[in-house]
SENU-870131 format. One line per 10 residues: number of its first residue (from 1); their letters; for each residue x, y, z of C-alpha. Coordinates in steps of 0.2 Angstrom, whole numbers, plus 5000, padded with zeros to 4 digits. Layout:
<atoms>
NUM) A) X/Y/Z ~ ...
</atoms>
This chain:
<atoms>
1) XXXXXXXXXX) 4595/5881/4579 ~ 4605/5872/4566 ~ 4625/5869/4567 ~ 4631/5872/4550 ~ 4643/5875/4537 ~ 4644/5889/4526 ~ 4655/5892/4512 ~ 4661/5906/4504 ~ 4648/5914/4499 ~ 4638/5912/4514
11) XXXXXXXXXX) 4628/5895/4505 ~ 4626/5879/4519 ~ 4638/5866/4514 ~ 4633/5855/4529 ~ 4622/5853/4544 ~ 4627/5845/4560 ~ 4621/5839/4574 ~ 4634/5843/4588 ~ 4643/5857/4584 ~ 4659/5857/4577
21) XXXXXXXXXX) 4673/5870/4579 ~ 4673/5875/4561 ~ 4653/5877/4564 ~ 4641/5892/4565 ~ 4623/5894/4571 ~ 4610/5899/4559 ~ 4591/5897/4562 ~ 4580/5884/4556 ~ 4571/5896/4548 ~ 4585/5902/4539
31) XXXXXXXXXX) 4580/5901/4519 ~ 4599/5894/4516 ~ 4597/5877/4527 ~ 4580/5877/4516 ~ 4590/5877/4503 ~ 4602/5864/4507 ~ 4588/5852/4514 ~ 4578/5853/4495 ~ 4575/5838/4486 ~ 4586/5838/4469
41) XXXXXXXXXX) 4573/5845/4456 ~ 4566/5828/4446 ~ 4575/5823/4432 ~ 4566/5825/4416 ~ 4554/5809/4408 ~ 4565/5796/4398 ~ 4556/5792/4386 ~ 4559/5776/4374 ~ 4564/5779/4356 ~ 4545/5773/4352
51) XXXXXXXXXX) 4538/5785/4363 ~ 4548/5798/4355 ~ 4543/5795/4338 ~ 4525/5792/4344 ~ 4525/5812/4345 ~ 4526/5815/4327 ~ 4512/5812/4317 ~ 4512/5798/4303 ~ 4517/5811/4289 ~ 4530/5817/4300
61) XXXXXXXXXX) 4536/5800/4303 ~ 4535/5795/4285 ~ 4543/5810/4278 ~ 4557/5808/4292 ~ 4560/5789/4285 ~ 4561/5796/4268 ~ 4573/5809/4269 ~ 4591/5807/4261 ~ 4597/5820/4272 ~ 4612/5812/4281
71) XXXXXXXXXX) 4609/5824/4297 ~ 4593/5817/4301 ~ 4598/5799/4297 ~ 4612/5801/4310 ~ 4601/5809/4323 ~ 4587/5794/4321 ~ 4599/5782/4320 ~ 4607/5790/4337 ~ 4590/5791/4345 ~ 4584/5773/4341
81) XXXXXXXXXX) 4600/5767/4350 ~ 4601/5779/4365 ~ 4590/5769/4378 ~ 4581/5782/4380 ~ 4577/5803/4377 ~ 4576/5816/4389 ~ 4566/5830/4379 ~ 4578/5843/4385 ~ 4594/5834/4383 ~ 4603/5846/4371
91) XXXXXXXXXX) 4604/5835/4357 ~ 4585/5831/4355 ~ 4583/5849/4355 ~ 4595/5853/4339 ~ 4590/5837/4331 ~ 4572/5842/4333 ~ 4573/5858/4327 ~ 4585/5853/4312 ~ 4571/5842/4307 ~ 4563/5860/4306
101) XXXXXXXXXX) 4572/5869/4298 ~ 4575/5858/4285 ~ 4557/5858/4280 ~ 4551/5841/4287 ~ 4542/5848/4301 ~ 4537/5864/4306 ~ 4545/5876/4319 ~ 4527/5875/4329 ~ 4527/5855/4328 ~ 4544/5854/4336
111) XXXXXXXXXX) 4538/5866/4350 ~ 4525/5853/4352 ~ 4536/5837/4350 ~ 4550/5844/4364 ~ 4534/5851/4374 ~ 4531/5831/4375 ~ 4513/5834/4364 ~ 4508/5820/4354 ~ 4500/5825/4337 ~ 4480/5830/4336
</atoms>
């Protein structure tokens, strides 16, 4: 049996091994102190700024470098200086999919891109 606490909402908050006043028994078994005993789900990859560019193909790169649009200047010039990109940090996401909408890739190449799929 385990000595926990629970809060509110009946979740484990803490797990002891004497028990406490303020404690309650649970069993083992119990899926909450499975719960509470998880791991922390991975972080996403970083990946470098070249690794992230590496997923476009070279027409993609080409036409990103060409474009006068200040949006995707800004968002390349925020990406080379983050030390590094999480493919599903918020702000890769828009700035991938404005590069979509605004014609220089398509929609199905970001999927790919923030899928972390270099070009064929």
């Amino acid at each position: 049996m385990a000595n926990v606490t629970l809060d509110a909402n009946g979740n484990v908050t803490g797990i002891f091994a004497m028990p406490q006043t303020f404690s309650v028994v649970i069993a083992d078994d119990d899926p909450r102190v499975a719960a509470f005993l998880a791991p922390p789900p991975a972080a996403p990859p970083t990946l470098t700024f070249l690794q992230f560019i590496a997923l476009f193909a070279a027409s993609e790169q080409a036409a990103i470098v060409a474009s006068t649009d200040v949006q995707i200047k800004l968002f390349v010039m925020m990406a080379t200086g983050s030390g590094g990109l999480q493919l599903t940090n918020p702000e890769v996401i828009s700035g991938v999919n404005y590069l979509a909408s605004s014609g220089v890739i398509t929609a199905a190449r970001a999927t790919a891109i923030l899928a972390g799929q270099s070009p064929t």
